[in-house]
DRENDO-1510 file (C-alpha; in Angstrom, 1 decimal, always signed):
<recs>
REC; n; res; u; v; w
REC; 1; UNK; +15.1; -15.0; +83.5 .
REC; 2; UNK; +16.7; -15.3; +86.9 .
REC; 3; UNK; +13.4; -14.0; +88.8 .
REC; 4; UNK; +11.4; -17.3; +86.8 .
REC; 5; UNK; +14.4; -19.7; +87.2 .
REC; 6; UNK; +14.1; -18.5; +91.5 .
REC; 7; UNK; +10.5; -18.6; +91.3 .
REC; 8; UNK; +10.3; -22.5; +89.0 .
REC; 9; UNK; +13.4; -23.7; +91.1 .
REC; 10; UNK; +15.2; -24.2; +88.2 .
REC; 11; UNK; +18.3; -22.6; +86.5 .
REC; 12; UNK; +18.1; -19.9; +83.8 .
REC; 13; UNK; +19.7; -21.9; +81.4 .
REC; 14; UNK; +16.4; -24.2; +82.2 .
REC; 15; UNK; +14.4; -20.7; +81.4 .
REC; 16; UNK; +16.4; -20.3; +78.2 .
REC; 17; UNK; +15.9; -23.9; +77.2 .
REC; 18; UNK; +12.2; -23.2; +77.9 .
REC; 19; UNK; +12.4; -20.5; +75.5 .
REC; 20; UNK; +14.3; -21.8; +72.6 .
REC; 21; UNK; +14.3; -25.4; +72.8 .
REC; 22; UNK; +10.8; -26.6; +74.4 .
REC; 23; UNK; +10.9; -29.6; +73.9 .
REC; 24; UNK; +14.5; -30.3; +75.6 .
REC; 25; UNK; +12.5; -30.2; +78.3 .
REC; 26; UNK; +10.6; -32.6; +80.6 .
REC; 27; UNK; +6.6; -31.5; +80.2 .
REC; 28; UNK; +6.3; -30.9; +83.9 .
REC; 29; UNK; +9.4; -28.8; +84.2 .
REC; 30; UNK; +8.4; -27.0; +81.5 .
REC; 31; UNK; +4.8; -26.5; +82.6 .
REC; 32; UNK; +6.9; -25.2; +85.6 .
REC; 33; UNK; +8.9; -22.6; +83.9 .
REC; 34; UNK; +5.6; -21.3; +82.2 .
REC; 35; UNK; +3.5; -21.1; +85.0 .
REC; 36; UNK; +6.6; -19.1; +86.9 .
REC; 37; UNK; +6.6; -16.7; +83.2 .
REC; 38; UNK; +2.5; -16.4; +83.4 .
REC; 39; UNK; +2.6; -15.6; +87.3 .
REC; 40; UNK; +6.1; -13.0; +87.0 .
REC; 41; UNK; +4.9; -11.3; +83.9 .
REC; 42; UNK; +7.8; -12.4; +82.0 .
REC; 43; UNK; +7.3; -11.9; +77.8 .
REC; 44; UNK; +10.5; -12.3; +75.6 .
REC; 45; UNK; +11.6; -8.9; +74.5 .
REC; 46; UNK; +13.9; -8.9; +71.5 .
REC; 47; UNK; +15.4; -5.6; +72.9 .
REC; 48; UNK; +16.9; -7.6; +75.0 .
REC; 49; UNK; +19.0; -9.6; +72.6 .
REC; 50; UNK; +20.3; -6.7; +71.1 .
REC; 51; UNK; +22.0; -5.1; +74.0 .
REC; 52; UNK; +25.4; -4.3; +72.4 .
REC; 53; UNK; +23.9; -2.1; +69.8 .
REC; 54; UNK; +20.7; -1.3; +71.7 .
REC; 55; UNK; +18.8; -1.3; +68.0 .
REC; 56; UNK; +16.6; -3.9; +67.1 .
REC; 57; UNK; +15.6; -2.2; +63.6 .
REC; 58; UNK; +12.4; -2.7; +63.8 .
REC; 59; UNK; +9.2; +0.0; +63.5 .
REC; 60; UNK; +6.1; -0.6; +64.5 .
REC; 61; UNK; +3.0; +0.4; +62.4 .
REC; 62; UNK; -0.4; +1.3; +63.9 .
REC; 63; UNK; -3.1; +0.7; +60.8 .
REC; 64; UNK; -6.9; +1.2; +61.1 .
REC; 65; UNK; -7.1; -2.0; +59.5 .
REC; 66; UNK; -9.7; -0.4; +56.7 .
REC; 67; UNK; -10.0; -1.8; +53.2 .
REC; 68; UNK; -10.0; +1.8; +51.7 .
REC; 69; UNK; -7.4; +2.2; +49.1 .
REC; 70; UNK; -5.6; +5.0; +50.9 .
REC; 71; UNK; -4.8; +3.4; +54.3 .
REC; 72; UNK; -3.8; +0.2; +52.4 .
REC; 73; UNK; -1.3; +1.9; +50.0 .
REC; 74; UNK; -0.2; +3.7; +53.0 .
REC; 75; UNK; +0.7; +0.8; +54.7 .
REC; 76; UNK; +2.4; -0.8; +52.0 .
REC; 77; UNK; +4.1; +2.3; +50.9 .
REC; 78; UNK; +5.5; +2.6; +55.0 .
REC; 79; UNK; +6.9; -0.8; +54.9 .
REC; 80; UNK; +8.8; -0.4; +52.0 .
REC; 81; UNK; +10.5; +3.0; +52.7 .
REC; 82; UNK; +11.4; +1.3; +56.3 .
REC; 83; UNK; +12.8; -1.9; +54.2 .
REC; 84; UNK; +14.9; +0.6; +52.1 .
REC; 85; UNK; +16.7; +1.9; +55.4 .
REC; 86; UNK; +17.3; -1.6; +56.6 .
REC; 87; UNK; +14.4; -1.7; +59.0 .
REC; 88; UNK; +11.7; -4.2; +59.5 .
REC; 89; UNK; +8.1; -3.4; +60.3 .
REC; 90; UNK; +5.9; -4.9; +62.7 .
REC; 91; UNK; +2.2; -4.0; +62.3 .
REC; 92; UNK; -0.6; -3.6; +64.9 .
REC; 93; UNK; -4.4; -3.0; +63.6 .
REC; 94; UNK; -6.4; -0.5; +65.7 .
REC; 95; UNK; -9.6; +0.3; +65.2 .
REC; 96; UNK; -10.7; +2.6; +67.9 .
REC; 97; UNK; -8.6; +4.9; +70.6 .
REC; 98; UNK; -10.1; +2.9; +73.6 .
REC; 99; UNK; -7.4; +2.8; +76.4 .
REC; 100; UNK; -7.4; -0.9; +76.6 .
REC; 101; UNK; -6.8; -1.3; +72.6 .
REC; 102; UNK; -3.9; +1.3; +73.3 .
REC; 103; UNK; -2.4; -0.3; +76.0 .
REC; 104; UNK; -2.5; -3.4; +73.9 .
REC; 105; UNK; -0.4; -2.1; +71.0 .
REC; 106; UNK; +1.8; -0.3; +73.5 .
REC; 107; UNK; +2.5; -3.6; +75.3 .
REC; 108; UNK; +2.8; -6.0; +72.2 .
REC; 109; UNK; +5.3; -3.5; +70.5 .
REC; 110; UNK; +7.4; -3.3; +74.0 .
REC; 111; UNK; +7.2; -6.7; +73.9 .
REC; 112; UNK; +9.1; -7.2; +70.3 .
REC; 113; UNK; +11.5; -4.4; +70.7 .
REC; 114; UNK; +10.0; -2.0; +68.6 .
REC; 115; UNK; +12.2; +1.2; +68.2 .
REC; 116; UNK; +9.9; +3.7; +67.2 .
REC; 117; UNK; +6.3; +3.7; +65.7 .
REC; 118; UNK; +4.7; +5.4; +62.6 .
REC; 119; UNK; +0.7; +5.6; +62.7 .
REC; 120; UNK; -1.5; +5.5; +60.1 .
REC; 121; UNK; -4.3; +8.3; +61.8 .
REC; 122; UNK; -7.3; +9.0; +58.9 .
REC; 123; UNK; -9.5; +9.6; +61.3 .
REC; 124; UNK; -9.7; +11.0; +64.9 .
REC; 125; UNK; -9.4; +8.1; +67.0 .
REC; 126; UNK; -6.8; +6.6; +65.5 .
REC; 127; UNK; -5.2; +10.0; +65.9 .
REC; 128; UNK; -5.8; +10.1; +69.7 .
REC; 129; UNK; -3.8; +6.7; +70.0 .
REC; 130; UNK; -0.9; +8.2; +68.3 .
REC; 131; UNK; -0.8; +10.7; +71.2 .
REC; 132; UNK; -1.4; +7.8; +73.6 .
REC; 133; UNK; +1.6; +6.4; +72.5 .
REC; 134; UNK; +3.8; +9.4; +71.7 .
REC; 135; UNK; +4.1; +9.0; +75.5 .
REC; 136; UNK; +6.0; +6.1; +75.9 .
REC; 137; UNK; +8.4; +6.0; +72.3 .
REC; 138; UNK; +9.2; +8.2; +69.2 .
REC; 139; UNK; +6.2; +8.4; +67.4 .
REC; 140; UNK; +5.4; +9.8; +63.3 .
REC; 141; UNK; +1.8; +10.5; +62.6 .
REC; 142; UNK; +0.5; +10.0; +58.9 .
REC; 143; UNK; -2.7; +11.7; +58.6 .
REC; 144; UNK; -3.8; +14.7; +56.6 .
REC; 145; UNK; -6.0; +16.2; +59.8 .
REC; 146; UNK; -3.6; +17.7; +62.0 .
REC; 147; UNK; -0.6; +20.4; +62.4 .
REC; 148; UNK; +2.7; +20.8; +64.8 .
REC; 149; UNK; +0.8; +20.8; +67.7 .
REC; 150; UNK; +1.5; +19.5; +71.3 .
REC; 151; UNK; +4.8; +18.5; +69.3 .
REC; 152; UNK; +3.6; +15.7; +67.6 .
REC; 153; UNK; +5.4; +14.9; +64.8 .
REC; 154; UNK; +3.1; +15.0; +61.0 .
REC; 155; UNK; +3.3; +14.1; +57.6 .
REC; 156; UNK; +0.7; +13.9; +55.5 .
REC; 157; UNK; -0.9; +14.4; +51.9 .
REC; 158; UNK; -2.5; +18.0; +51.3 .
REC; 159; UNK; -6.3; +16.9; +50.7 .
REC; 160; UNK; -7.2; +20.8; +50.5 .
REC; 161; UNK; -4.9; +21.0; +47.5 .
REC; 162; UNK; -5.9; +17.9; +45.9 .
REC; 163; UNK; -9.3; +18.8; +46.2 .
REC; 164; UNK; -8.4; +22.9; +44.7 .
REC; 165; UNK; -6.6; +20.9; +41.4 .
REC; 166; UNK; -9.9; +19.2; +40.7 .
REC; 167; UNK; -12.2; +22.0; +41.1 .
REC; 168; UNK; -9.2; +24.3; +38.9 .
REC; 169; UNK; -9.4; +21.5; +36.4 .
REC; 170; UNK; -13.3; +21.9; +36.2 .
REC; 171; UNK; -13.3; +25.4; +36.1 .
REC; 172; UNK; -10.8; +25.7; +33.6 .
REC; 173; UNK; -12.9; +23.9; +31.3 .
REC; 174; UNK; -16.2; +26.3; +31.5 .
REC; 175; UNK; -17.8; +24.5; +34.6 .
REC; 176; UNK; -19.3; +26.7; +37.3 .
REC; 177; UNK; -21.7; +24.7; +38.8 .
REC; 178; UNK; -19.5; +22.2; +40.3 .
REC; 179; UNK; -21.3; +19.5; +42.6 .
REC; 180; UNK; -19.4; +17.4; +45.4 .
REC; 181; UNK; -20.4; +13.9; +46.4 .
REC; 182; UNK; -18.1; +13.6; +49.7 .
REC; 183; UNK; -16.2; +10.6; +51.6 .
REC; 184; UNK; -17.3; +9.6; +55.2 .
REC; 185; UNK; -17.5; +12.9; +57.8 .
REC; 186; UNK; -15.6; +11.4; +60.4 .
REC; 187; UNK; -12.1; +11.0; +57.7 .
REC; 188; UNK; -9.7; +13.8; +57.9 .
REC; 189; UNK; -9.2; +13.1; +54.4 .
REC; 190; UNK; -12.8; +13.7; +53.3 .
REC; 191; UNK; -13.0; +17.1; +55.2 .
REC; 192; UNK; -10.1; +18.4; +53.5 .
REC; 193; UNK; -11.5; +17.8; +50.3 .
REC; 194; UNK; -14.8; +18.9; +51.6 .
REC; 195; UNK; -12.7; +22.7; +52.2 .
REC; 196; UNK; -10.3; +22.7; +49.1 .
REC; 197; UNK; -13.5; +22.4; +47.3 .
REC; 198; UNK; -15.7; +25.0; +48.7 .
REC; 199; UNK; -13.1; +27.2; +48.8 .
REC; 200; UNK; -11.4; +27.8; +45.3 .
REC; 201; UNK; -15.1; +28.1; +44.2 .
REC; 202; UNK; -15.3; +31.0; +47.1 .
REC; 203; UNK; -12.0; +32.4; +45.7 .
REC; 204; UNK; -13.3; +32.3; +42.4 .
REC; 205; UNK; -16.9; +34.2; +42.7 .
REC; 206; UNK; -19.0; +30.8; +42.3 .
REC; 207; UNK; -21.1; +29.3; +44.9 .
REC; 208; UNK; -20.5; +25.8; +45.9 .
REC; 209; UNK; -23.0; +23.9; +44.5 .
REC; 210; UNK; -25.0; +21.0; +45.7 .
REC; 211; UNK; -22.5; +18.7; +48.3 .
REC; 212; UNK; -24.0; +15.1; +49.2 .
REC; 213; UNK; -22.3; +13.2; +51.7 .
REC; 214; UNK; -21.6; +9.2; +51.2 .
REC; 215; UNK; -21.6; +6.6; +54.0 .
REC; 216; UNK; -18.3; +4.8; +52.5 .
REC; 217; UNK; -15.5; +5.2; +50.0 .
REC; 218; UNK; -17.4; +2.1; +47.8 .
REC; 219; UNK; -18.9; +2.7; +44.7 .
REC; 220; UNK; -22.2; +1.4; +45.8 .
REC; 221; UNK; -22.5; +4.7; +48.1 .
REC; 222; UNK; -21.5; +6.9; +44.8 .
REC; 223; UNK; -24.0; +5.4; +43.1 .
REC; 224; UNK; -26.8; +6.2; +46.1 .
REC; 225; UNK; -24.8; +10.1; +46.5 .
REC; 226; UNK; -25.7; +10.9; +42.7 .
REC; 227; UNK; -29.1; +9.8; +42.6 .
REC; 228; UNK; -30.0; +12.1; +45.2 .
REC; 229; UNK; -27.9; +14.8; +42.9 .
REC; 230; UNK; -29.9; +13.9; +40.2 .
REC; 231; UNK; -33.1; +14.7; +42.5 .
REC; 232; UNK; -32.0; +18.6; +43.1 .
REC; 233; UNK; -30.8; +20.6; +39.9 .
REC; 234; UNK; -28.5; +18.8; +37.7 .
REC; 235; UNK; -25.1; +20.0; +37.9 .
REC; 236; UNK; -22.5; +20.2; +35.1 .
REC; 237; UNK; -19.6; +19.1; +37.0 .
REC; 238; UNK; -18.9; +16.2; +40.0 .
REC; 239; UNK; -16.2; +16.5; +42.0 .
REC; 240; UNK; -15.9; +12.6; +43.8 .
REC; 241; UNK; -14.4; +12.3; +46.8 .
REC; 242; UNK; -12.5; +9.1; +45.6 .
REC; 243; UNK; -12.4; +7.1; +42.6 .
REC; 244; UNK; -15.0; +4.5; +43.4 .
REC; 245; UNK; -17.3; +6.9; +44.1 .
REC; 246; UNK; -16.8; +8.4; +40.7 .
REC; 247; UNK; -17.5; +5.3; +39.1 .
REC; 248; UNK; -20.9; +4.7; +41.5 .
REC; 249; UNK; -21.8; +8.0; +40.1 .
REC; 250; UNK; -20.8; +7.2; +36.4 .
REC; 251; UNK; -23.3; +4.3; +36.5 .
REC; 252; UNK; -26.1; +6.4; +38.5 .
REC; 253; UNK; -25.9; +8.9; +35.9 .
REC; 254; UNK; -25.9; +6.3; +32.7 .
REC; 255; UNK; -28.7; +4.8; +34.5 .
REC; 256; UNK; -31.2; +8.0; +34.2 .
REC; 257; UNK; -29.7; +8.4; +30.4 .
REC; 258; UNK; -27.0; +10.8; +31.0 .
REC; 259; UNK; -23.3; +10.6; +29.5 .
REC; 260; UNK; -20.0; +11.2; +31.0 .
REC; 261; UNK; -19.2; +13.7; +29.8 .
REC; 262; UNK; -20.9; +14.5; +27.5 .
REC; 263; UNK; -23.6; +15.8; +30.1 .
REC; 264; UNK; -22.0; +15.9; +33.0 .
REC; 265; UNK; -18.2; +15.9; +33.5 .
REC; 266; UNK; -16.5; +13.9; +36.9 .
REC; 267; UNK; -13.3; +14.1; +38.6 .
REC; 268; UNK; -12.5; +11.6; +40.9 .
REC; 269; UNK; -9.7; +11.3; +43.7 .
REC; 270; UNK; -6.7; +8.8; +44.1 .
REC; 271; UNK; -5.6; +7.3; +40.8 .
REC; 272; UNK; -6.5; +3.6; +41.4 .
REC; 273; UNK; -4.7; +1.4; +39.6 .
REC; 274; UNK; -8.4; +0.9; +37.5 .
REC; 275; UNK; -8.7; +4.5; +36.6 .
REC; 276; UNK; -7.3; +4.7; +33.1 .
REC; 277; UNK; -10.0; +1.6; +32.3 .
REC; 278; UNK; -13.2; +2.9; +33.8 .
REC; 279; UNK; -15.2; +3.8; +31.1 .
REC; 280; UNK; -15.1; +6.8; +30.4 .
REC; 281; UNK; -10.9; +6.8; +31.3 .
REC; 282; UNK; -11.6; +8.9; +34.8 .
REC; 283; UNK; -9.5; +12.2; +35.0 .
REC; 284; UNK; -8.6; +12.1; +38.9 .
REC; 285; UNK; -6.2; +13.2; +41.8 .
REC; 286; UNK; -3.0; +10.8; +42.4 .
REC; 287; UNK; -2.0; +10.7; +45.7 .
REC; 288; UNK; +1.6; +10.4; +46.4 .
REC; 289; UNK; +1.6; +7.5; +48.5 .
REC; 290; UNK; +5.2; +5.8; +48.5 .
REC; 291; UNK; +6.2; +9.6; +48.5 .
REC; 292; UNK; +4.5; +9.9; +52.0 .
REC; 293; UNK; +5.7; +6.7; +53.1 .
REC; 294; UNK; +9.4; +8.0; +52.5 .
REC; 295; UNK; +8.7; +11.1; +54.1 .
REC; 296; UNK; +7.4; +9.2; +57.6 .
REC; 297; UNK; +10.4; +7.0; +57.7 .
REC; 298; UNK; +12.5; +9.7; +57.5 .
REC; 299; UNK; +11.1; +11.9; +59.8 .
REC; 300; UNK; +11.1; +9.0; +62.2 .
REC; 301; UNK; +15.1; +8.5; +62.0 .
REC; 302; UNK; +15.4; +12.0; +62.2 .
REC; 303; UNK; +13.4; +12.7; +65.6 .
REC; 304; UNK; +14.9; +9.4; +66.7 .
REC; 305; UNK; +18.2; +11.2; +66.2 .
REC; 306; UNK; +16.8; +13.7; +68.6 .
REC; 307; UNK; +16.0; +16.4; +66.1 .
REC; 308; UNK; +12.4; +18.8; +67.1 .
REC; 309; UNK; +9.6; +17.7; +66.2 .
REC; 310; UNK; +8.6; +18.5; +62.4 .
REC; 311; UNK; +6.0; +18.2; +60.0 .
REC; 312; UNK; +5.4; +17.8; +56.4 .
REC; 313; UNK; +2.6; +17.9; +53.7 .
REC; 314; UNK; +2.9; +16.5; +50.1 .
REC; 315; UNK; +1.2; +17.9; +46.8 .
REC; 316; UNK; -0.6; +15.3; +44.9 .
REC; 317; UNK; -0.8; +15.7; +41.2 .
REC; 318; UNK; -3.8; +16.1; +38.2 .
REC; 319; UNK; -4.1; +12.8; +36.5 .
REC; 320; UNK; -6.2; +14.5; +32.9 .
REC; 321; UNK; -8.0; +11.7; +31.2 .
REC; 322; UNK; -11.6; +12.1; +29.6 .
REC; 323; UNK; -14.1; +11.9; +32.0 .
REC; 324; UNK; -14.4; +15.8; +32.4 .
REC; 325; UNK; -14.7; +17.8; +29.1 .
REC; 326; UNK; -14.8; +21.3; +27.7 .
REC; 327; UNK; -18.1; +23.4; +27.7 .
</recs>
């Protein structure tokens, strides 16, 4: 404030004025003061006004800024653990790893005095950002794609064991020709359900069966994924990558005159809040969301205490309704 008060030729309390009470001020004094913040570089920083404790309690959260259900419950379940610890949350949408969206977030988080940052990473690039800014401040990954490595700091949901209960689930009931319509390639997420599901059927002696890969988590790319099912053998069993899906595939199947389940049995993935009312009620993997979200906001206080880096994966549970049945 003293480097824009020399450089407007005013004093700092001017500056402050500027700052708090704009329109104390003359316009051309304060047109002054601006073009002195513009030309020095000067941004408020609420770090700054908390120099006796040196805490601001805020976290910053970097989102993909996706309408899938996971990311959003993700989010919401983040904000809330970090509310519960007395901490507010200031969020920053990135959509790609580019350095220039980086720096961005890195700058507008300096800029508000964020202590620490949690990042929501389901997918590569959002991934390589949270290394980006592991850099600069104490940093919690949420993403089911990677391991201690290069000490970053994870926690995640295990997708490979989500993916094992729903194939168990089928098997248990007589299936063995168990189909997969898959999320996106590039999600973390839809790889690991991708492996848990190829290999219990490996463990068990049964061949994967037919795996067709969706564009999106809608239900509009289920629907397209099944009817190219329905083109190759029919299986008895679908294992969905996520709920909509399921119910895309539901409605492909009722389409060409088939029943669920009564001809072929699905599992879905994620326990929407809908689940229990799709028609038939859809037997599914919940994720563990507000679980996850307390997990990353503890791991955060703890590394920001100066503990090692750590990581942490969370078991999602069966959900049995009646979409899948007995043979």
């Amino acid at each position: 404030m003293i480097d824009v008060a020399k450089q407007a030729g005013v004093s700092h309390q001017t500056v402050s004025r500027a700052i708090n009470t704009p329109e104390a001020l003359r316009s051309d004094t304060l047109e002054r003061v601006r073009r002195a913040m513009r030309d020095l570089g000067y941004r408020r920083n609420s770090q700054a006004r908390a120099l006796k404790t040196r805490k601001t309690g805020l976290i910053g959260v970097v989102s993909p800024g996706d309408a899938s259900f996971g990311p959003n419950r993700t989010t919401l379940a983040i904000e809330e653990a970090a509310r519960k610890e007395g901490f507010a949350t200031a969020l920053s949408v990135v959509r790609d790893a580019r350095r220039k969206t980086v720096e961005s977030t890195l700058d507008f988080f300096l800029g508000h005095g964020v202590e620490a940052v949690i990042v929501i990473a389901p997918v590569p690039t959002l991934a390589d950002a949270a290394r980006q800014l592991s850099a600069r401040m104490p940093v919690v990954i949420v993403t089911s794609g990677l391991s201690l490595v290069d000490h970053q700091n994870v926690v995640g949901i295990d997708q490979e064991m989500g993916a094992r209960l729903a194939v168990e689930h089928l098997l248990s009931l007589g299936h063995r020709n168990v189909a997969h319509i898959s999320g996106p390639e590039d999600w973390y997420d839809a790889r690991g359900r991708v492996t848990g599901w190829r290999q219990l059927l490996s463990e068990s002696g049964l061949h994967a069966g037919a795996q067709v890969g969706s564009s999106d988590w809608t239900a509009e790319s289920g629907y397209v994924a099944a009817q190219q099912l329905l083109g190759q053998d029919r299986p008895e069993a679908i294992f969905a990558a996520n709920d909509y899906i399921a119910l895309g595939a539901i409605r492909a199947l009722e389409t060409e005159g088939l029943s669920v389940p009564g001809d072929v049995s699905i599992v879905g993935y994620d326990d929407v809040d809908a689940a229990g009312y799709f028609m038939p009620p859809l037997t599914t993997i919940r994720q563990p969301f507000e679980q996850a979200g307390r997990a990353a906001m503890n791991m955060l206080l703890r590394i920001s205490a100066g503990d090692p880096p750590g990581e942490g994966f969370i078991a999602p549970e069966l959900v049995v309704r009646s979409s899948a049945r007995r043979l």
